[in-house]
C-alpha positions in Angstrom: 73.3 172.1 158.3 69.5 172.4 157.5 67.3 173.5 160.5 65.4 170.7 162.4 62.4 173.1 161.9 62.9 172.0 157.9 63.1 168.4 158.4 59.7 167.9 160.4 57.6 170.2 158.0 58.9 167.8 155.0 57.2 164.9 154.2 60.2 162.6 153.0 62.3 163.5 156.1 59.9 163.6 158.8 61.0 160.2 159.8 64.7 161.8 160.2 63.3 164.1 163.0 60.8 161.3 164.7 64.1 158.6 164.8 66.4 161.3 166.6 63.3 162.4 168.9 62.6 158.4 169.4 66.0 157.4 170.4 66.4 160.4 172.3 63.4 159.2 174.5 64.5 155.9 174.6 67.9 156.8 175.7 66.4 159.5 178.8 63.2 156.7 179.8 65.5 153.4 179.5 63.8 151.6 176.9 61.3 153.4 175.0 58.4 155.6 175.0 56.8 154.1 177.8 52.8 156.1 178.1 50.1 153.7 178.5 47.7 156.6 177.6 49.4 157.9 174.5 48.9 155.9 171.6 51.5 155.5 168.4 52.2 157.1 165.2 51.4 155.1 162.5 54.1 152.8 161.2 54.6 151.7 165.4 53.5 149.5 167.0 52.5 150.1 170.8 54.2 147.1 173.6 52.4 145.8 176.4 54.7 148.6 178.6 53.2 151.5 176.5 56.8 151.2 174.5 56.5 152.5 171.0 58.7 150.5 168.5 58.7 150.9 164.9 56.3 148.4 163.1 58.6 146.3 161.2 60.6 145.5 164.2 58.1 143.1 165.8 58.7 139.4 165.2 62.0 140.5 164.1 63.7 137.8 166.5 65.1 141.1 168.7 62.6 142.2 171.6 62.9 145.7 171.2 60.0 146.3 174.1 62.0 144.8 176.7 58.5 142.7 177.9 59.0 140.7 174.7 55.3 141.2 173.6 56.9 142.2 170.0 57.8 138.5 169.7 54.8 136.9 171.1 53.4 134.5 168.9 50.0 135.5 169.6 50.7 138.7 167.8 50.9 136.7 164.3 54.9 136.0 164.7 54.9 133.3 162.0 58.1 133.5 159.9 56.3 134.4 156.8 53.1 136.2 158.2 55.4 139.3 159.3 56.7 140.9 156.5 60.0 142.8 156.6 60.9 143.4 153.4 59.4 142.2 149.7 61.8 141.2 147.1 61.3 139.5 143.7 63.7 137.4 140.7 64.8 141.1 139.5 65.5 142.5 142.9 64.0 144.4 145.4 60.2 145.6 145.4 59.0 148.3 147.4 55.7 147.3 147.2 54.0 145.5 150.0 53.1 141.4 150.5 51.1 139.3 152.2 52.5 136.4 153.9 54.8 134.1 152.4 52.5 133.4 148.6 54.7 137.1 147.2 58.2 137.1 149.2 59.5 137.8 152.9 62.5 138.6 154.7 62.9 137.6 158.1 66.0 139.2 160.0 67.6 136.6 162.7 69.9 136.8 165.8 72.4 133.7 165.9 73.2 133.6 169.7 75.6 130.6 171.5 71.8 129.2 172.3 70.2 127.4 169.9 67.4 129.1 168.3 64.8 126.7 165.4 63.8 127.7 162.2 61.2 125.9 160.1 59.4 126.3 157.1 55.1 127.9 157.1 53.3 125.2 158.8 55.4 122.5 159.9 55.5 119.9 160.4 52.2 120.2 158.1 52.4 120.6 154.6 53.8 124.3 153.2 52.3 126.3 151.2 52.0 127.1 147.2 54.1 129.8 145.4 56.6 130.1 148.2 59.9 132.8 148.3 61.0 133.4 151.5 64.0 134.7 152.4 65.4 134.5 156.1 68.9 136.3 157.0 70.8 134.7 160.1 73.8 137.3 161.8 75.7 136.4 164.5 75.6 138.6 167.3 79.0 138.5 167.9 81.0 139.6 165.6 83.6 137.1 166.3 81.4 134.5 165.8 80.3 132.1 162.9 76.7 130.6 162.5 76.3 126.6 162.8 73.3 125.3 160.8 71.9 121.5 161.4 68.6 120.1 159.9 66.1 118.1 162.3 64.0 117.0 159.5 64.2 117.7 156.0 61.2 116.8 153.4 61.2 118.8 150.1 59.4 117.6 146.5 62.0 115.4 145.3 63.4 116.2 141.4 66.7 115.3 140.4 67.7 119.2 139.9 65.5 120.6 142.6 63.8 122.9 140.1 60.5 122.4 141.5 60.7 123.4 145.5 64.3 123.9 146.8 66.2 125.2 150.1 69.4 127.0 149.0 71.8 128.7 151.9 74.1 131.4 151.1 77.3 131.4 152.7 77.3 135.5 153.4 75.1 138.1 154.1 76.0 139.9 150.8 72.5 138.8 148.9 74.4 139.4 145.4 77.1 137.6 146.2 77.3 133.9 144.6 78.7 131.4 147.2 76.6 128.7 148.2 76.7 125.7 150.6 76.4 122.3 148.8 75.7 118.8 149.3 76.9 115.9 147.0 78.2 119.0 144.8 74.6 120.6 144.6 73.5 123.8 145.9 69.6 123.3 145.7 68.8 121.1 148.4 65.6 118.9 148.0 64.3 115.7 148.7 64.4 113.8 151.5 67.8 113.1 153.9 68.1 112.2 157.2 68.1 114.8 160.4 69.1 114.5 163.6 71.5 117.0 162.7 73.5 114.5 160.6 73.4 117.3 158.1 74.8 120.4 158.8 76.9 123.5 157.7 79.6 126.2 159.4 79.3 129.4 157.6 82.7 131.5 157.2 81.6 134.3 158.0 78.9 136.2 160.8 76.4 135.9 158.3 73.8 133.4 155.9 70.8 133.6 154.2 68.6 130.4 153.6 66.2 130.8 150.5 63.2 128.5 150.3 61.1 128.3 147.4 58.2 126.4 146.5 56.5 126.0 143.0 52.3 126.1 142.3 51.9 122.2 142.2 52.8 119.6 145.2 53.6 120.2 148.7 55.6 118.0 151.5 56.2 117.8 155.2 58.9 121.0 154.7 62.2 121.4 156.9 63.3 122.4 160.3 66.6 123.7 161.6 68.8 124.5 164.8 71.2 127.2 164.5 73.6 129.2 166.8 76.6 130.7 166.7 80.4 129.3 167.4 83.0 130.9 168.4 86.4 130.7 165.8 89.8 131.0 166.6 91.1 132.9 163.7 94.6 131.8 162.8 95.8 135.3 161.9 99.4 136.4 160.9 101.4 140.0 160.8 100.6 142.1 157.9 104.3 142.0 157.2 103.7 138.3 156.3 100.9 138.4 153.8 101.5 138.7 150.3 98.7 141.4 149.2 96.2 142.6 150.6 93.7 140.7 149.1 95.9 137.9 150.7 94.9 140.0 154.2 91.3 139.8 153.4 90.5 136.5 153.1 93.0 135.8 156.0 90.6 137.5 158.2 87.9 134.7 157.0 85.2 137.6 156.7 83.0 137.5 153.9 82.0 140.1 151.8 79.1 141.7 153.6 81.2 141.9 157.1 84.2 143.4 155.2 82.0 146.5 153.9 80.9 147.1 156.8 84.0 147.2 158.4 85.5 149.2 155.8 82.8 151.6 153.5 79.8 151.0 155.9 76.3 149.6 155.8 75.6 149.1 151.5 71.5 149.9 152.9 70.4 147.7 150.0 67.1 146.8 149.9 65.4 149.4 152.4 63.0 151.9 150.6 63.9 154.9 149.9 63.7 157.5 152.9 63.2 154.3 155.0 65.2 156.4 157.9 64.0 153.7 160.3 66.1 150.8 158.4 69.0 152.4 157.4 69.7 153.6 160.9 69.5 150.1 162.0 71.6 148.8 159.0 74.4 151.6 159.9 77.6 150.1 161.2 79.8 152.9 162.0 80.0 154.0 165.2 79.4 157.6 164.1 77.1 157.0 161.6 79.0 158.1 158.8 77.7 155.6 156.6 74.0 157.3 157.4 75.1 160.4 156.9 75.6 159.8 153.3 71.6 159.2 153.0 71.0 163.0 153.5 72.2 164.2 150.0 69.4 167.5 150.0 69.2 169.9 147.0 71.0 172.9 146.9 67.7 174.8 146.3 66.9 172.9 149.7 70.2 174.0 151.9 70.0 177.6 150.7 66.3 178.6 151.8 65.9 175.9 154.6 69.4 175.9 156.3 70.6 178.6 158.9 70.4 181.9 157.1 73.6 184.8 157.5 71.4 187.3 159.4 70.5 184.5 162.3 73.5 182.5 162.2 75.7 186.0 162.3 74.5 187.3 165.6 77.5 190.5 165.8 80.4 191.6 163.2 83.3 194.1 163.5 85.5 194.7 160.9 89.3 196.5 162.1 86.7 198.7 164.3 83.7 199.1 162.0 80.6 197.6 161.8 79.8 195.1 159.4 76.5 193.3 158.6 75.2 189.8 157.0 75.0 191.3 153.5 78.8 191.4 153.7 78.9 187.7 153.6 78.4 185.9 150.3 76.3 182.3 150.7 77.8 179.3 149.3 76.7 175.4 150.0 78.3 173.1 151.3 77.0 169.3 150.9 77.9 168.5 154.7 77.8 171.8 156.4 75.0 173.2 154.6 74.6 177.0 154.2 78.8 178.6 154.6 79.1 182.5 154.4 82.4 183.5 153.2 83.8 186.8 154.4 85.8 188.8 151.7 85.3 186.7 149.3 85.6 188.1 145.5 86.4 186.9 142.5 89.7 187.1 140.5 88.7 189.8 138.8 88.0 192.3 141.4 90.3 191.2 144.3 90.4 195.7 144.9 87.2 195.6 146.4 88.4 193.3 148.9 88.2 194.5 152.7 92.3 195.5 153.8 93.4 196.0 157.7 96.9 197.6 158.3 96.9 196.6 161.6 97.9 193.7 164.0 96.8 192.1 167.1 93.7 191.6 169.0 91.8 195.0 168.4 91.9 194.6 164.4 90.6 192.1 162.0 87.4 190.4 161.8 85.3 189.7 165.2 82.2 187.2 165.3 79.5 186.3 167.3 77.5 183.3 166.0 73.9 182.5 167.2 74.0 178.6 166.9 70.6 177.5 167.8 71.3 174.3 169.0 67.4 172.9 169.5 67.4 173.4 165.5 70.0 170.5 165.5 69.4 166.8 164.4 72.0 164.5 166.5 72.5 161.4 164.7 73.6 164.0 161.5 74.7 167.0 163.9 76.6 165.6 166.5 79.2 168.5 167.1 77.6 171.1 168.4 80.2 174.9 166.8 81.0 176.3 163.6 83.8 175.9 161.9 86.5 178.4 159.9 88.4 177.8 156.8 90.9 180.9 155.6 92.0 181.0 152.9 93.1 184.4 150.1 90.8 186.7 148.5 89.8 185.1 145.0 90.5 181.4 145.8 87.8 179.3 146.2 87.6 178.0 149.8 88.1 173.9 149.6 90.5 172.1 152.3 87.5 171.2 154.6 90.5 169.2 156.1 92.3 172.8 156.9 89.2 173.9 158.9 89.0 175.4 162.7 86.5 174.4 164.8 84.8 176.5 166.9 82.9 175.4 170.2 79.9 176.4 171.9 80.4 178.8 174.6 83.7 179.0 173.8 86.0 182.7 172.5 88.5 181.2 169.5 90.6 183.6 168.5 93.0 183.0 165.2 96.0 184.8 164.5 97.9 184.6 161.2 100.9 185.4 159.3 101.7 185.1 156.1 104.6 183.2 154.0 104.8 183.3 149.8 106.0 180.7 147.8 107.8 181.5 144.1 108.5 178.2 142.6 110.3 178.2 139.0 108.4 176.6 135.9 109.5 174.3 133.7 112.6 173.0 133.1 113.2 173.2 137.0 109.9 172.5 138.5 106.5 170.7 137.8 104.4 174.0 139.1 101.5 175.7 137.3 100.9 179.0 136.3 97.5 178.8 135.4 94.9 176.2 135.4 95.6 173.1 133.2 93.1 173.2 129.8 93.0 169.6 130.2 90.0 170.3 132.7 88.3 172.6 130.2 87.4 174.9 133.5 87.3 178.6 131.3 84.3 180.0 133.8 86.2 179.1 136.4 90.0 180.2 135.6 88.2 183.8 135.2 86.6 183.2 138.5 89.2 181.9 141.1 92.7 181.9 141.3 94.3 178.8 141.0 95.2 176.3 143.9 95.8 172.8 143.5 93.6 171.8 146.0 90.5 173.1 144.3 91.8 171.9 140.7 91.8 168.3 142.4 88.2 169.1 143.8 87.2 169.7 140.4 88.8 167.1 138.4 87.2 164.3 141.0 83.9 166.3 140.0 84.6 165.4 136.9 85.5 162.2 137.0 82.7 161.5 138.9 80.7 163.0 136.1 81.9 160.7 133.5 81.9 157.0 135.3 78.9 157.6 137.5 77.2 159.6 135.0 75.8 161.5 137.9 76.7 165.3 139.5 78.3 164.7 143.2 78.2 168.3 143.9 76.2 171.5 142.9 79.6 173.3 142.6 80.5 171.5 139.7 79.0 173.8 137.6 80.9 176.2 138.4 83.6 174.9 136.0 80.5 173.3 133.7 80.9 170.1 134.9 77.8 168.2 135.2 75.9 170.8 134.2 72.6 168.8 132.8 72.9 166.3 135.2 70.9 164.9 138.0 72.8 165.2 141.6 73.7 161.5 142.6 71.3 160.3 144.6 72.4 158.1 147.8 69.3 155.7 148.0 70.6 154.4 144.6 73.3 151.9 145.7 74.7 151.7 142.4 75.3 155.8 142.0 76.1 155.9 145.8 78.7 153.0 145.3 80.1 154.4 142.4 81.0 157.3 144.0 81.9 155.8 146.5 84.7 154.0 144.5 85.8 156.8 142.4 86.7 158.8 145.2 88.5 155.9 147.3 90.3 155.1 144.1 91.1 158.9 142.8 94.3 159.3 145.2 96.2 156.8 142.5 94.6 158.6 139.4 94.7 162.3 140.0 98.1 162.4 138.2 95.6 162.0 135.2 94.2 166.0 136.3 97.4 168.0 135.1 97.0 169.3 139.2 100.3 170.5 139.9 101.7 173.2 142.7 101.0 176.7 141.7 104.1 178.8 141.1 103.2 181.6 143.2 101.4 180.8 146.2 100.5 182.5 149.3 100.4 180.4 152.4 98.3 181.4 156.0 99.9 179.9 159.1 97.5 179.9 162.1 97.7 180.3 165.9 94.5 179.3 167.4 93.6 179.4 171.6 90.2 179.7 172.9 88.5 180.5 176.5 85.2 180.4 177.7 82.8 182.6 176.5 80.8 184.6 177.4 81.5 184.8 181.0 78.4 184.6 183.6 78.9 188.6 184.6 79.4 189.2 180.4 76.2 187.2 179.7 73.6 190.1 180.8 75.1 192.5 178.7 75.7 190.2 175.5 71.6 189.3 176.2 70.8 193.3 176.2 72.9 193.2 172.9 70.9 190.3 171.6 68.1 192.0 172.3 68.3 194.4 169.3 68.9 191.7 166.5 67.9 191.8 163.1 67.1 188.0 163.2 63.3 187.1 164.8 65.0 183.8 165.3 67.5 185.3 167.7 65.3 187.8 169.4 62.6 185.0 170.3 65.6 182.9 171.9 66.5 185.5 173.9 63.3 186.3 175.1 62.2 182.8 175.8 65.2 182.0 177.2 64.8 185.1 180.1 61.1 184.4 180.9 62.3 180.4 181.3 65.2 181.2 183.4 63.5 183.9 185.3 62.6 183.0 188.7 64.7 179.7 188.9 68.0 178.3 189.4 69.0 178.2 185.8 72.2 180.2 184.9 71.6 182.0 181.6 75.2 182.6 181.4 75.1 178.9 180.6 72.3 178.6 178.5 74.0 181.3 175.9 76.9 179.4 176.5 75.1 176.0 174.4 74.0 178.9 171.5 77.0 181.1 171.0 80.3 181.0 170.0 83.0 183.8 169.0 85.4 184.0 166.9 88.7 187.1 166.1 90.6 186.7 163.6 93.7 188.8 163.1 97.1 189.7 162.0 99.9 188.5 164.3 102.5 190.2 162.2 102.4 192.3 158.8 105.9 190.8 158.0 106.0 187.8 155.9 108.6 185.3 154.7 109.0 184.8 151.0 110.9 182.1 149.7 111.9 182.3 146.2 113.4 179.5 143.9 116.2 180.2 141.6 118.5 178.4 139.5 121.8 177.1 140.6 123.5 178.7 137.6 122.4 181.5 134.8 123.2 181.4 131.4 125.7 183.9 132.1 127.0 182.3 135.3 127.1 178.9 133.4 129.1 180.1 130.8 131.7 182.4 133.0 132.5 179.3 135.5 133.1 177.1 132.0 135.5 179.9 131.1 137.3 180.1 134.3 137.6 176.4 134.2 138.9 176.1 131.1 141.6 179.0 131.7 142.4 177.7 134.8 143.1 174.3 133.4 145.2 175.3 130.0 146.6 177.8 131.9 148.3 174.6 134.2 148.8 173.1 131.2 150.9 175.6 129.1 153.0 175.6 132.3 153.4 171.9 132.8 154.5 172.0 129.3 157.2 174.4 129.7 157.8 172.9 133.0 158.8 169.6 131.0 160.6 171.1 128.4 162.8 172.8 130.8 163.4 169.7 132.7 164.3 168.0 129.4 166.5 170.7 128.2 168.5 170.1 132.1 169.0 166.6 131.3 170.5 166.9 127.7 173.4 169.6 129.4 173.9 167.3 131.9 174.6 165.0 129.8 176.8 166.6 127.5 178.9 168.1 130.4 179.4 164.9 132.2 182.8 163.3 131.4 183.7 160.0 130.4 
């Protein structure tokens, strides 16, 4: 993870650090950042309260100040005098408008109470050169929007090419499904209101478009809307067809079926708008806004938490052992990871080696967490966490980890099992990596796992349909290479990735990944307590104390001159920075399981033989067996008197 210290001394993410301090505030003062005498940062806009909310929210139809002065009308809330967003015939424009002669985006609430909408001026005359765009959600999710029209008086033409009204039935603005009247999805002319004519949407969302041309100019329009409850006639999953069958079932359109599935698409909002895309996020954990943070490798390794703070004390089976000992790799989620005995295929003999078992051998850690350095919305767990995996493997199955908790001792213990599998003809295993992948740097590097060949080969594919790197670790194998990173403001890289890797579980049989034939497996034991205890704390400070790091030093003596004279345990403040960690052997002994075949050539041939004897042998004797009986039967006969 990068430090918060980073984020607020760069220019692009500054915003990050100013939305987790804002809601932060919000959260502990009940609404906002309520000081009369303080005045806001630019882009805010300051309440009547003293509340400072972000300057595109007012006359958004939401009162974020709670006194509702950010939708007064006397603070210019006409439709198309607040500008939310500027867009134009070839998409969106980051550049700014005024009023509705460029292009404006006004976001609406749909509530059960009805709410009016009307075009600039009305019932007066609208304006010249008109694009205004206004997006209507229901608040409840449940719910679907019901639009009627009061009045309605647009420049009549038979195609309504001049000035126009059209409504889209989603909130997906690329998506092409229209309301109509008399078979005609440009509305314009004259037709009768009180709500005579009127439209249900299908889904929680619309978005009504009203343009007007250079020349003549009417009376305009005005609307009611609100939203309806639906009862949605749903059946078992068992009883659908296909899933596409499912979808429309579920009579959500597009735009609510992305989010409830992949997340907020963020089209539209400028780039490091952190503001907007928090607001467009939809999952509950912010996933979806997680994605946004796609920083530069040369950015995580000078700017995240660095070996010597983050690795507060090391012991090695009894010896000391320092930060340099740890090899820095990056991580696009975790940031800065420091792998432990970690070599390369070709010297896997310089690897660290313990002959020894239970808790006084193998690797101890104390880790210095930092926790003020954290940003919430994009750090919300507040540990480490541990992957293990053999010397000269490249450490991958994130889904394998350990987590580690503040304040809390973890301790692993392992043993070991080895896998032989048989090649070809009686398994589909893999002695080495597959040349279909092309990875030479890498087969020298690592050994092989399937795990990180599939990492790889969705690099790769990656590569070649998004034309785009994912990950700086491609180039380990090459991949990518003299590419840009994708870059998650772009919707259309972020999407593509985004469907090559929901998609690659049904095409990795295209990477030649199969098992390794010799593998060795780690199986884990993990229990934890808490750590360290209030009587241990003094003496793990004193430790502390004498630190390498000036980052841990400083915490330790701020955190002694805060607590000193009050009621503040320290015990518990170390308890929100540290975390330890042991990791050791709970046996040497190990389980190998080896396949074989059911028969050798040898053995295959032998039990034919043995068969085959076995059988003529019964057979010569049946014959003789018959014979004799037939040679009975003829003296008998010849005996018997007539």
């Amino acid at each position: 993870m990068v430090r918060r210290s980073y984020i607020e001394r760069v220019s692009y993410l500054q915003d990050l650090a100013f939305l987790d301090d804002y809601i932060g505030q919000m959260l502990d003062l009940g609404v906002g950042l309520i000081d009369p005498e303080v005045s806001c940062s630019v882009k805010f806009f300051k309440c009547a309260n003293g509340v400072c909310i972000r300057e595109t929210w007012v006359c958004n139809g939401r009162s974020e100040c709670e006194d509702d002065s950010d939708e007064d009308p006397n603070v210019n809330c006409n439709p198309c005098d607040d500008i939310v967003e500027c867009i134009t015939d070839f998409g969106y424009d980051e550049s700014p408008s005024v009023g509705c002669d460029n292009a404006c985006i006004l976001n609406l609430t749909a509530t059960e109470s009805e709410s009016f909408l009307s075009s600039p001026d009305f019932p007066g005359n609208y304006n010249s050169n008109l694009q205004c765009e206004y997006r209507i959600r229901a608040q409840n999710p449940d719910h679907v929007i019901y639009i009627a029209f009061e009045d309605f008086e647009v420049e009549p033409e038979d195609n309504c090419v001049y000035d126009s009204m059209r409504i889209r039935n989603s909130g997906n603005p690329f998506e092409d499904e229209w309301f109509s009247l008399s078979g005609k999805t440009r509305l314009c002319g004259e037709f009768p209101g009180e709500r005579l004519i009127n439209f249900t949407s299908k889904g929680r969302h619309v978005i009504v478009y009203f343009e007007t041309d250079a020349v003549e100019t009417t009376k305009g329009w005005n609307l009611v809307y609100y939203s309806v409850a639906v009862e949605r006639n749903k059946r078992s999953i068992s009883e659908y067809n296909d899933e596409s069958d499912y979808n429309q079932e579920l009579d959500y359109d597009e735009y609510d079926y992305e989010d409830l599935i992949g997340g907020a698409s963020f089209r539209g909002i400028s780039q490091y708008d952190w503001f907007d895309a928090y607001e467009q996020s939809v999952m509950p954990d912010f996933t979806d806004f997680k994605e946004l943070l796609n920083l530069k490798k040369s950015e995580v390794i000078g700017n995240g938490h660095q070996a010597r703070d983050f690795i507060a004390q090391c012991v090695f089976d009894g010896q000391l052992c320092f930060p340099s000992n740890f090899r820095t790799m990056q991580h696009e989620v975790w940031g800065n990871c420091f792998s432990f005995n970690s070599v390369n295929k070709s010297s896997l003999n310089d690897s660290y080696k313990t002959k020894n078992t239970g808790p006084n051998s193998g690797l101890k850690l104390s880790l210095f967490l930092d926790k003020d350095e954290y940003v919430g919305v994009i750090g919300q767990n507040s540990g480490a966490r541990v992957i293990i995996s053999n010397p000269g493997e490249f450490p991958t199955a994130d889904s394998e980890a350990i987590s580690l908790s503040a304040g809390s001792a973890t301790i692993i213990s392992m043993k070991q099992e080895y896998l032989s599998r048989m090649n070809e003809p009686y398994s589909a295993c893999s002695p080495n990596w597959p040349k279909s992948l092309h990875l030479y740097d890498t087969s020298k590097q690592y050994v092989y796992t399937m795990e990180h060949c599939l990492f790889l080969c969705l690099q790769k594919q990656i590569v070649k349909k998004c034309n785009c790197s994912n990950s700086e670790v491609t180039n380990q194998g090459g991949i990518g290479k003299n590419l840009d990173e994708c870059d998650s403001w772009i919707y259309s890289e972020r999407k593509c990735v985004q469907n090559v890797e929901k998609n690659f579980s049904s095409t990795s049989d295209t990477c030649d990944c199969t098992q390794p034939c010799r593998q060795r497996i780690i199986h884990t034991t993990v229990s934890s307590s808490q750590w360290p205890t209030d009587a241990y704390a003094p003496h793990m400070a004193r430790v502390l104390l004498r630190s390498p790091s000036l980052i841990v030093d400083n915490f330790i003596e701020t955190t002694m001159h805060e607590v000193a004279g009050s009621d503040v345990n320290p015990a518990e403040i170390l308890r929100q920075n540290m975390a330890r960690v042991e990791i050791n052997f709970r046996t040497l002994d190990f389980q190998h399981i080896q396949q074989e075949p059911k028969y050798n050539t040898a053995e295959l041939f032998g039990t034919l033989g043995g068969n085959l004897g076995l059988w003529l042998g019964w057979s010569i004797m049946s014959l003789f067996e018959i014979i004799q009986w037939a040679y009975f039967c003829v003296c008998i006969a010849i005996s018997r008197p007539y």
